[in-house]
C-alpha positions as CSV (number, residue, x, y, z in Angstrom):
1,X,60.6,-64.0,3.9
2,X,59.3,-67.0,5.7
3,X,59.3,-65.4,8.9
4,X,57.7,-62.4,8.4
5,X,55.1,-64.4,6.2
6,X,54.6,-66.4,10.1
7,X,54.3,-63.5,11.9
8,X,52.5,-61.6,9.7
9,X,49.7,-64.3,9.9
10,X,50.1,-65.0,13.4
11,X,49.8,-60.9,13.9
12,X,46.5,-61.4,11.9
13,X,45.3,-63.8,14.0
14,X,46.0,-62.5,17.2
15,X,44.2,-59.0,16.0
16,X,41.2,-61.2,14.9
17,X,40.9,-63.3,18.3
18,X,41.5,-60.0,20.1
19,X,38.9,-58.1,18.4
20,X,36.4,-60.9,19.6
21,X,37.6,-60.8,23.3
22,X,36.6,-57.2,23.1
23,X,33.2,-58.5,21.2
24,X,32.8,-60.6,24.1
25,X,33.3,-58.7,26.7
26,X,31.1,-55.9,25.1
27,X,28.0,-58.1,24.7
28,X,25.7,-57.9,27.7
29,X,24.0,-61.3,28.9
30,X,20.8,-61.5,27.5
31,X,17.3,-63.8,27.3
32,X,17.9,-67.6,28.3
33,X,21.7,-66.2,29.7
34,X,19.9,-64.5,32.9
35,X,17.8,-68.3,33.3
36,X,21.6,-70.1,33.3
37,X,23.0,-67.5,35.8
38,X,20.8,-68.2,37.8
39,X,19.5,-71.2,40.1
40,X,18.2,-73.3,37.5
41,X,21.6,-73.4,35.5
42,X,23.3,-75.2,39.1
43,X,20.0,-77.5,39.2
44,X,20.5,-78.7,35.3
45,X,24.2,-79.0,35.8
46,X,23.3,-80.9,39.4
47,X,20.6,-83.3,37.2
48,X,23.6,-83.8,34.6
49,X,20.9,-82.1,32.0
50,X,18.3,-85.1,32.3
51,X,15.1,-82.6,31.8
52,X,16.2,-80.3,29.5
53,X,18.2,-82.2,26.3
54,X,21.1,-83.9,25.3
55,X,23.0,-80.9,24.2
56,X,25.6,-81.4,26.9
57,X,28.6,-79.8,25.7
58,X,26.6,-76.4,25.0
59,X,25.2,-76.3,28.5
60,X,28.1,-77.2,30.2
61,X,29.8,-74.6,27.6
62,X,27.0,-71.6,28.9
63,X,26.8,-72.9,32.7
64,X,30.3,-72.0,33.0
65,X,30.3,-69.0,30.5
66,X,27.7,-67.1,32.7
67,X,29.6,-67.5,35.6
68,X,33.2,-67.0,34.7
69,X,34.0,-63.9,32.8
70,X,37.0,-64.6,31.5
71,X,36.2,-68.0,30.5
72,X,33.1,-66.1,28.4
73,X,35.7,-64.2,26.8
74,X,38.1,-66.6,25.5
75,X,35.8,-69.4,24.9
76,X,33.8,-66.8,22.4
77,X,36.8,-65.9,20.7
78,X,38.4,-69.2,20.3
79,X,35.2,-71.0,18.6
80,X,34.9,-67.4,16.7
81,X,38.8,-68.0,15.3
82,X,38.4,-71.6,15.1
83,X,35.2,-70.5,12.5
84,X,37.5,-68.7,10.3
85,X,40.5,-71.2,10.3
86,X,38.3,-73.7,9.3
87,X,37.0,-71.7,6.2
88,X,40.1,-71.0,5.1
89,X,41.4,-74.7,5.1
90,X,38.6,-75.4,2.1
91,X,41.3,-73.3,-0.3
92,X,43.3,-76.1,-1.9
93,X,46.1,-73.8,-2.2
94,X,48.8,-72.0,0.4
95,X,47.1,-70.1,2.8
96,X,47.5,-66.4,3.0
97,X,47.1,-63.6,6.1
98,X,44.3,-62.0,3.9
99,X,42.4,-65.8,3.6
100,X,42.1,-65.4,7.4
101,X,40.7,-61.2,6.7
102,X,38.6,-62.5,3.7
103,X,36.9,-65.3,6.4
104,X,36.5,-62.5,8.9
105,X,34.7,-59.9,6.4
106,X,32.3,-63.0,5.3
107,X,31.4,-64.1,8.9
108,X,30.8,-60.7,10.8
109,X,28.5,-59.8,8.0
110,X,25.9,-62.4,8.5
111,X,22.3,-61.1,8.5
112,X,21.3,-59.6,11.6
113,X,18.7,-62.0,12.5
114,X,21.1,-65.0,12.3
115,X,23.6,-62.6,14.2
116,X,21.8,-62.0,16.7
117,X,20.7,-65.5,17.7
118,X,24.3,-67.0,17.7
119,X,27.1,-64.7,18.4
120,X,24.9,-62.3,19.6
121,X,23.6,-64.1,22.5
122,X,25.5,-66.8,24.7
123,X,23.0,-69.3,24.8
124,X,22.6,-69.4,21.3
125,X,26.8,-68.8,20.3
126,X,27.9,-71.7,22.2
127,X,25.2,-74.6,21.0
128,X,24.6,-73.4,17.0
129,X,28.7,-71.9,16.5
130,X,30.6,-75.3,18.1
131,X,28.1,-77.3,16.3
132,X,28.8,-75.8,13.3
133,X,32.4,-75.6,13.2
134,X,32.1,-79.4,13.8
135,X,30.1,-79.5,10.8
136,X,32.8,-77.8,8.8
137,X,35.4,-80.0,10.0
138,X,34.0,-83.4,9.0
139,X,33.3,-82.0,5.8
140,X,37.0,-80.6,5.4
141,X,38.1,-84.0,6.5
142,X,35.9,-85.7,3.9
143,X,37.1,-83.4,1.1
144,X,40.3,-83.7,1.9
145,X,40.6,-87.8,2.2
146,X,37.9,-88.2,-0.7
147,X,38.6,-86.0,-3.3
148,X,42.1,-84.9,-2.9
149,X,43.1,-87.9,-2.0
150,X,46.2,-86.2,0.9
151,X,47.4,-88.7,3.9
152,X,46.8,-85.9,6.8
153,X,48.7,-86.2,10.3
154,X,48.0,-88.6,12.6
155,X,47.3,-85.5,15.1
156,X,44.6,-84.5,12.4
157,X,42.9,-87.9,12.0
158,X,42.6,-87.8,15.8
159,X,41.5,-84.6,16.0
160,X,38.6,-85.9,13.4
161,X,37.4,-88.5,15.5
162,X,37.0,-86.3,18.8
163,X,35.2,-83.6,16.1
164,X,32.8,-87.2,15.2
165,X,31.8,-87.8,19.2
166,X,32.1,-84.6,20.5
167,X,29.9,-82.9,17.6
168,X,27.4,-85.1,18.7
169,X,26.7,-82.5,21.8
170,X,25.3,-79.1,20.5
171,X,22.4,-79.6,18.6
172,X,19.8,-81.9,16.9
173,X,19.9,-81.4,13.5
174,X,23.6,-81.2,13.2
175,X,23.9,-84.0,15.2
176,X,22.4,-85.9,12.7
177,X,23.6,-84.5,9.8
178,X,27.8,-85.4,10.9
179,X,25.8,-89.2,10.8
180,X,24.7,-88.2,7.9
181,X,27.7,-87.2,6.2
182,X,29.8,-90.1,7.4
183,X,27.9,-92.1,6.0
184,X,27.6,-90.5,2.0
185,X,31.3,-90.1,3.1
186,X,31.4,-94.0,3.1
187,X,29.3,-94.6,0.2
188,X,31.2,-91.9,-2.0
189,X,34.5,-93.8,-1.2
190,X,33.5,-96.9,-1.5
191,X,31.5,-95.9,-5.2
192,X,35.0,-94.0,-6.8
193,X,38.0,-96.5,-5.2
194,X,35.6,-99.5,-4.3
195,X,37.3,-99.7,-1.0
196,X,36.1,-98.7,2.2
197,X,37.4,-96.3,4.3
198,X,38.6,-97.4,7.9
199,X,38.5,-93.4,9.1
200,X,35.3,-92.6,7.6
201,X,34.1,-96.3,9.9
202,X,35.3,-95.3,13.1
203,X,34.4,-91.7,12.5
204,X,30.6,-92.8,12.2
205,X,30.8,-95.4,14.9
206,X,31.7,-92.5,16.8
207,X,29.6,-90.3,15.8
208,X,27.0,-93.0,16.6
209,X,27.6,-93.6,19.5
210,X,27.3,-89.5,20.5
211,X,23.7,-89.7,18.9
212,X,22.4,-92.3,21.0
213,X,24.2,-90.7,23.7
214,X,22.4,-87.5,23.0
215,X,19.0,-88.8,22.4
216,X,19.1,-91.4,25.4
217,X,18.8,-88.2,27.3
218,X,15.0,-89.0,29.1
219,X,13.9,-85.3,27.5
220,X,13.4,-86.5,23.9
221,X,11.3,-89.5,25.0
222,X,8.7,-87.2,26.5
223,X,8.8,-85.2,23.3
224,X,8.5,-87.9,21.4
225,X,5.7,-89.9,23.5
226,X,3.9,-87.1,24.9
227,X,5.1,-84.0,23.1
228,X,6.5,-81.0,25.0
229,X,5.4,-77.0,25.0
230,X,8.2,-75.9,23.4
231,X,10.1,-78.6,21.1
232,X,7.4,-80.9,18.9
233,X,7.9,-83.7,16.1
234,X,5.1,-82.2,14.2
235,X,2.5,-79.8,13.6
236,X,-0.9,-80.2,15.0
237,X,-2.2,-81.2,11.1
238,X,0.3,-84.1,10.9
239,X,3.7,-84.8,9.5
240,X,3.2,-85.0,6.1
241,X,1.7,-81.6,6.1
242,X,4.7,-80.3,8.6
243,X,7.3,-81.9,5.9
244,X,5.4,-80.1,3.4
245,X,5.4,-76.2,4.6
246,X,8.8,-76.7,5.6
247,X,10.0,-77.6,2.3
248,X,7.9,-75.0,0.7
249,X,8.1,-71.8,3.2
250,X,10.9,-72.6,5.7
251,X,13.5,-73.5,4.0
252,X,13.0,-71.4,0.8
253,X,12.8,-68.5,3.1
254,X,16.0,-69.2,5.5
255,X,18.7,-71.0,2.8
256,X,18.0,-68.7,0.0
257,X,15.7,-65.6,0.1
258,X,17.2,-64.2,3.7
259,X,20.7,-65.1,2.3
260,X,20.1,-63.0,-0.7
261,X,22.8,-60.8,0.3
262,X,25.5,-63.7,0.4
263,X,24.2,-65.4,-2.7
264,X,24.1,-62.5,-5.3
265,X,27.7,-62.1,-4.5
266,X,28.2,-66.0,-5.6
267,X,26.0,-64.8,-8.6
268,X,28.2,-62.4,-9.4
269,X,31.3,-64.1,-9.2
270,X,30.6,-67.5,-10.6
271,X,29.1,-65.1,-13.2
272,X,32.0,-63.2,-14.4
273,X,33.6,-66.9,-14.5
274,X,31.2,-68.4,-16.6
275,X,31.8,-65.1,-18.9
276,X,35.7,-65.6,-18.6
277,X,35.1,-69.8,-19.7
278,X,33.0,-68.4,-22.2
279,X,35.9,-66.4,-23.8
280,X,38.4,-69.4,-23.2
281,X,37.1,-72.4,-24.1
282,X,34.2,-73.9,-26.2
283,X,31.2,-74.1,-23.6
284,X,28.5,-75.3,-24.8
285,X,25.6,-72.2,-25.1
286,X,23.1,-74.1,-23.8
287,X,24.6,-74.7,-20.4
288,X,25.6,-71.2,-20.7
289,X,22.4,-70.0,-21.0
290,X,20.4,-72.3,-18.3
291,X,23.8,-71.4,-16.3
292,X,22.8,-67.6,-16.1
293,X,19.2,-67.8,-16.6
294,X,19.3,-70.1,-13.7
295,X,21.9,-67.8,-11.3
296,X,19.8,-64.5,-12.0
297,X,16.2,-65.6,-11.7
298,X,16.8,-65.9,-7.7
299,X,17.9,-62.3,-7.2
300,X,15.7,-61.0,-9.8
301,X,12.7,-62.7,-8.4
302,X,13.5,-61.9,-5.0
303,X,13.5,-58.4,-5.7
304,X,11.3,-57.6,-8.5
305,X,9.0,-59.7,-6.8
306,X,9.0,-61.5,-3.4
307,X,10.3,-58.3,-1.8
308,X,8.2,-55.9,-3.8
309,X,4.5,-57.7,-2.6
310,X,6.1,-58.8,0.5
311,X,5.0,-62.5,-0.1
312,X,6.7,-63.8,3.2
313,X,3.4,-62.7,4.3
314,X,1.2,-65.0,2.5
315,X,2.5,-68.4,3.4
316,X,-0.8,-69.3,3.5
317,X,-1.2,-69.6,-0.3
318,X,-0.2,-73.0,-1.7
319,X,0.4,-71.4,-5.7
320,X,3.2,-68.9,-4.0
321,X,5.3,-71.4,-1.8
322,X,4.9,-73.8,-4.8
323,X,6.1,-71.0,-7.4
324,X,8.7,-70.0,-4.7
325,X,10.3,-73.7,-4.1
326,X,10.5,-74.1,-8.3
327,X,12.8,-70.8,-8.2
328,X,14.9,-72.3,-6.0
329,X,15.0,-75.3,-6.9
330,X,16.0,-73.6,-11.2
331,X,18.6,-71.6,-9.3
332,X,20.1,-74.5,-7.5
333,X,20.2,-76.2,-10.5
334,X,21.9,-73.3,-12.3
335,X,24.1,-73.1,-9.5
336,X,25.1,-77.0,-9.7
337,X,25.7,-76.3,-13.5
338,X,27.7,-73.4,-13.7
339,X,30.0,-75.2,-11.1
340,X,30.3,-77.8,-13.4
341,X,31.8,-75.5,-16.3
342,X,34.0,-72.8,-14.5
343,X,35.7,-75.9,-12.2
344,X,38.2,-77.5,-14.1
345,X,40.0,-79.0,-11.1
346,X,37.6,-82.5,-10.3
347,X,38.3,-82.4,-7.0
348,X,37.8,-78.8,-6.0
349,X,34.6,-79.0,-8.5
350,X,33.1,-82.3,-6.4
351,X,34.2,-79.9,-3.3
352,X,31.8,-77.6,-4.1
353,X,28.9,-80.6,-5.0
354,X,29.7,-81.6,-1.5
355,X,28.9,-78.2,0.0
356,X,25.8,-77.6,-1.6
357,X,24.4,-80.3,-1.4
358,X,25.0,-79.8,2.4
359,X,23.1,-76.8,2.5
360,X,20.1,-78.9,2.2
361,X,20.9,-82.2,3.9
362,X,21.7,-79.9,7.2
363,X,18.5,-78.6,7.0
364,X,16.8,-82.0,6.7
365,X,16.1,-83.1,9.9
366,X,14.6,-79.4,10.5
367,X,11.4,-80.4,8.7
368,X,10.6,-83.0,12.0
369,X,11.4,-80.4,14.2
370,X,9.6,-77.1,15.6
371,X,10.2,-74.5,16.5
372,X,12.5,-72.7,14.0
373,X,14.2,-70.0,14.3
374,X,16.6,-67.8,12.3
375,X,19.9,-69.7,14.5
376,X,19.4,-73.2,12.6
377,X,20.4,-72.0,9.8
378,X,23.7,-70.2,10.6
379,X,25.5,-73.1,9.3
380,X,23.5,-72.9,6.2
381,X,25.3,-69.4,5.6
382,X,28.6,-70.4,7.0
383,X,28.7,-73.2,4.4
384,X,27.7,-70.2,1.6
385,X,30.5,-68.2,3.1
386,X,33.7,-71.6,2.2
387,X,31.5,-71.2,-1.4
388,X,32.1,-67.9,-1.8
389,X,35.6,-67.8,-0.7
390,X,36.6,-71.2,-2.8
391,X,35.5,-69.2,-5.9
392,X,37.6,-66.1,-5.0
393,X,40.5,-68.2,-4.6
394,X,39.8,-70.0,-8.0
395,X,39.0,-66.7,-9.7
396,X,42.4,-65.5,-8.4
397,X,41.4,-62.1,-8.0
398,X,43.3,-61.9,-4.5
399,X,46.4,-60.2,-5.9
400,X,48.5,-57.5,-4.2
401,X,46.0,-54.7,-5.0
402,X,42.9,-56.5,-4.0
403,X,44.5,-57.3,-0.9
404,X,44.5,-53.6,0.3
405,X,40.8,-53.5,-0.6
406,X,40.4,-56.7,1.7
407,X,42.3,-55.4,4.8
408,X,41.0,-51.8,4.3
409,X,37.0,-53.2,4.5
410,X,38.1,-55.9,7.5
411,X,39.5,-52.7,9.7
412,X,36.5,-50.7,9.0
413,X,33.8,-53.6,9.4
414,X,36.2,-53.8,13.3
415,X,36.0,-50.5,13.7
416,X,32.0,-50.5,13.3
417,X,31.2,-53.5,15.0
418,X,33.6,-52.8,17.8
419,X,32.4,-48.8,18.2
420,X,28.7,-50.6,17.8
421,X,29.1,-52.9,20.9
422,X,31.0,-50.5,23.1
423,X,28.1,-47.7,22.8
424,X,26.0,-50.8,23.8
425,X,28.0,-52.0,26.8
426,X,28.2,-48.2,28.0
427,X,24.6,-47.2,27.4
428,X,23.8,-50.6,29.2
429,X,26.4,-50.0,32.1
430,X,24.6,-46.6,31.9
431,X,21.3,-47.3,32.4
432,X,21.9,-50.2,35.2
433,X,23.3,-47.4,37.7
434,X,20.5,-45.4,37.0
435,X,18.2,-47.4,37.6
436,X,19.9,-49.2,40.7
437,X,19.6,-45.8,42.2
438,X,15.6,-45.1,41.3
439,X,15.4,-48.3,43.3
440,X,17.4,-46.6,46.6
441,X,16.2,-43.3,46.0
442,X,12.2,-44.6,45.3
443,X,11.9,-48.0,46.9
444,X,8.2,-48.2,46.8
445,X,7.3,-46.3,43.8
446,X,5.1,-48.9,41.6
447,X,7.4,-49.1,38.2
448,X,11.0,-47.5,37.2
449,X,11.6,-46.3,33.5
450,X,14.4,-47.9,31.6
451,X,15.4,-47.4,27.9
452,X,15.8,-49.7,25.5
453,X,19.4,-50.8,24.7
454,X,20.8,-49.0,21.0
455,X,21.1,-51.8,17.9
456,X,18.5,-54.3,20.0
457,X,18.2,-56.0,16.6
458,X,21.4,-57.3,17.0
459,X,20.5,-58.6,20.1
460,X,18.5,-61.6,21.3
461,X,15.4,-60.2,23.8
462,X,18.1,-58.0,24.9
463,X,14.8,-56.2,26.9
464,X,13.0,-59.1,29.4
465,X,10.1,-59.9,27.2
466,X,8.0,-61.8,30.6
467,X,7.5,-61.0,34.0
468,X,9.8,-64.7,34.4
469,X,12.2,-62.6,32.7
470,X,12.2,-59.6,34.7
471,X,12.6,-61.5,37.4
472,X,15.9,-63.4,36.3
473,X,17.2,-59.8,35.0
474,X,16.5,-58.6,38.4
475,X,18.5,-61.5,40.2
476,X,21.1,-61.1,37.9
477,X,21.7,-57.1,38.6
478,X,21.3,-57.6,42.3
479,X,18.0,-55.7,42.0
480,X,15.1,-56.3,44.2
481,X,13.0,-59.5,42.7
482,X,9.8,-57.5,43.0
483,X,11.5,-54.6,40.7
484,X,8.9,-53.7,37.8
485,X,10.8,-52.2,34.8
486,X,8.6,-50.1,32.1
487,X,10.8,-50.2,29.3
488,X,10.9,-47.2,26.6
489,X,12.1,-46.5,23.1
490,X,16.3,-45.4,23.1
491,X,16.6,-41.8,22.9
492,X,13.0,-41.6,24.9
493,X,12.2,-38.0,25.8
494,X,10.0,-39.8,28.3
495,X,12.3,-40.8,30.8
């Protein structure tokens, strides 16, 4: 029974890293991935990345993923599996083959803006995914060492500190947040077993040292003393006033209404737990009724309300971003509640404290920082998705029947995804014959028509949005440099 329980996991595994070879190889180069491919990613690499940023390991990661097909292809699957193995290790109890399924069906089903910007675009997938699987890690770790108290491996301890340094290398705000971490990590320990903690020391004099390392890098002194085009400290009305719409548009926009999808599952699973302690044990009504007052305001608001009037459109008025932080800030509170009365298990209840709390405290260091985009918060939802699936788990609704259910909606979700991607990679293969022979056929003719790739929207600038742009497509398809593209609508009659 062992065995097959081995290789039915390892079958699982394989069919999952597989799938995202084929993901890989599917996904056209897009955007910043033309600008790497070509001269300019062998002059950053030749500069060791002194005028661009301290995000080494991600543009070493993309310099060599542009050029080295193969190396594109595993790389993306192995961060992609090393995503869902890291989910699954939050569960406190024996890993299943579905866990790994149940990871899959949570991670593929981001929202398509934050899919787009991360595994569906190189440049993005190897700085925001790396960056957030070391994110993931260190908390693991901490959980693990803190709460449940387990001696790991020697192999995993080192494994942690490389995760500390090497985590320092993708991007900013994660950077900071491991520090962060390591350092509550310290604090925490020191607080429940007034002792310190040699790993969590070492782990943040590693970590450190990675910062300073990063931010040493002669880029983020110019942004910092004479401010740069694209990355900025603050807005051009000051920091206080930066800190401010940040806290009160940004982030109640990206961590909780455009992760409504994710959440109102949490709702409704923490839900029917707070309705199954209800029936088991004396809870108290009031924290029963703050509990689900609390957990359904958010959904109810954001569609009976935020959605209907479209208020993402009217960040402008102060009463709306105010009455939109105090919803999130009841649900979160509701949320941090309810924890406390469907968790019985302290350590997998402080778990969960740790986790949401980190969906803030990674998002800290964004309200210095412009611009933002719908990538920095991919760990955000990653860190929703280990919620989600520790409740599951607790809820022990992942029984033989449910099981079926799982692997049924992981093969079709595949099946989509997969069929989704090929159609682009053939319409794309398509199109760059055709217009490769417009070019022989008409070489002087003033512009060529080109369609628009199908599911762009899962896609980052999948169509050159510059004439800079056009110009690195054009190097990158071996087309002419001068080559002026006219893009149209997919399924154009005007071709």
């Amino acid at each position: 029974m062992k065995s097959f329980y081995l290789n039915k996991t390892y079958l699982i595994v394989a069919a999952l890293f597989l799938f995202y070879c084929l993901m890989a190889f599917f996904l056209p180069l897009t955007h910043d991935d033309w600008h790497w491919y070509s001269q300019y990613g062998i002059q950053m690499w030749q500069e060791k990345y002194k005028n661009l940023n301290g995000r080494y390991l991600g543009n070493i990661l993309e310099t060599i993923a542009v050029r080295l097909d193969w190396f594109r292809y595993l790389s993306y699957a192995l961060i992609s599996i090393a995503i869902l193995m890291v989910i699954t290790c939050f569960t406190r109890e024996k890993k299943q083959p579905v866990h790994y399924l149940l990871a899959f069906i949570f991670m593929i089903t981001i929202p398509s803006e934050i899919y787009k910007q991360t595994y569906g675009w190189f440049a993005g997938f190897y700085n925001y995914v790396p960056a957030t699987f070391c994110v993931l890690f260190i908390l693991w770790f901490i959980a693990t060492v803190t709460f449940e108290r387990t001696r790991l491996k020697p192999l995993t301890n080192i494994a942690f500190y490389c995760v500390c340094f090497i985590g320092q290398f993708f991007m900013e705000n994660t950077t900071l947040f491991n520090s962060m971490m390591l350092i509550l990590a310290i604090a925490i320990h020191l607080f429940l077993y007034r002792q310190w903690n040699p790993k969590y020391i070492v782990g943040l004099l590693l970590s450190v040292l990675g910062t300073v390392i990063m931010f040493l890098n002669p880029k983020y002194r110019k942004i910092f003393l004479e401010g740069s085009d694209y990355q900025q400290i603050s807005s051009d009305t000051g920091m206080l006033d930066k800190i401010y719409k940040t806290m009160t548009t940004t982030i109640p926009e990206w961590v909780f209404f455009n992760q409504i999808i994710i959440l109102s599952i949490i709702i409704i699973v923490i839900s029917f737990m707070l309705y199954r302690s209800a029936m088991l044990y004396k809870t108290s009504k009031v924290k029963m009724y703050f509990s689900v007052g609390g957990l359904l305001l958010l959904p109810s608001y954001y569609f009976l309300i935020y959605k209907q009037f479209e208020l993402q459109q009217f960040q402008s008025i102060t009463i709306m971003n105010i009455i939109n932080t105090i919803v999130c800030i009841l649900f979160l509170s509701a949320f941090i509640c309810a924890i406390h009365v469907v968790i019985l298990k302290k350590e997998m209840r402080y778990t969960l404290y740790l986790l949401v709390v980190s969906t803030l405290l990674v998002c800290a260091p964004l309200v210095i920082v412009s611009p933002l985009g719908p990538r920095n918060f991919y760990t955000v939802y990653a860190l929703y998705a280990i919620i989600l699936f520790i409740l599951l788990v607790q809820l022990n609704v992942i029984h033989t029947v449910w099981r079926k259910y799982v692997i049924i909606i992981a093969v079709i979700f595949s099946v989509i995804y997969l069929s989704s991607f090929c159609y682009i990679h053939y319409q794309n293969e398509t199109r760059i014959v055709q217009l490769k022979q417009d070019v022989i056929n008409e070489p002087h003719k003033d512009f060529y028509k080109m369609e628009k790739l199908p599911f762009e929207h899962y896609l980052h600038h999948a169509t050159p949005t510059s004439d800079k742009y056009q110009t690195l497509f054009n190097e990158y398809e071996g087309l002419p440099e001068d080559t002026k593209v006219k893009y149209i609508p997919f399924g154009s009659e005007d071709k």
